[in-house]
Steps between C-alpha positions, in 0.01 A plus 500: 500500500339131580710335268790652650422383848410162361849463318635647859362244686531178236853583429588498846366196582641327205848572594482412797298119447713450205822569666410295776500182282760612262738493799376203637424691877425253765477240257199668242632305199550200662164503716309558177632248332476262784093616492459415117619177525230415821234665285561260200547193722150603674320549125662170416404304784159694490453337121615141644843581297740304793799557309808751512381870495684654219725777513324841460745771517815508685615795768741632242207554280318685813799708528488595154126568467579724830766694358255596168230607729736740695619628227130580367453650822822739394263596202167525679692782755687698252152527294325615794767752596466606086121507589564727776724772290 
């Protein structure tokens, strides 16, 4: 019965936080990427790199790392209700 429960409440939650960036809601994808780049330009700057921050990963790439983590939320929730049965 725990796993169940655990399944019920990680699935949940994945769909939800992974659809939220998959559809780009207020501006997830976009915010995340914007936060990436600041992070490497901080570690840069922090190593006394004063150069361009390189690219990390763009907001399409966010979306699409979003969409996989719904859909393993799909998974988690159908096991749980299978756990249930």
């Amino acid at each position: 019965m725990s796993l169940a429960v655990v399944l019920l409440t990680a699935g949940p939650t994945a769909i939800v936080a992974g659809s939220w960036v998959a559809l780009n809601i207020r501006g997830a994808a976009a915010a995340l990427e914007r936060r990436a780049a600041a992070t490497t330009e901080l570690a840069m700057h922090a190593r006394g790199d004063l150069g361009p921050a390189p690219r990390v990963a763009s907001a399409q790439f966010y979306r699409y790392v979003g969409s996989v983590i719904a859909l393993c939320g799909v998974v988690f929730t159908l096991g749980g209700l299978l756990e249930l049965a």
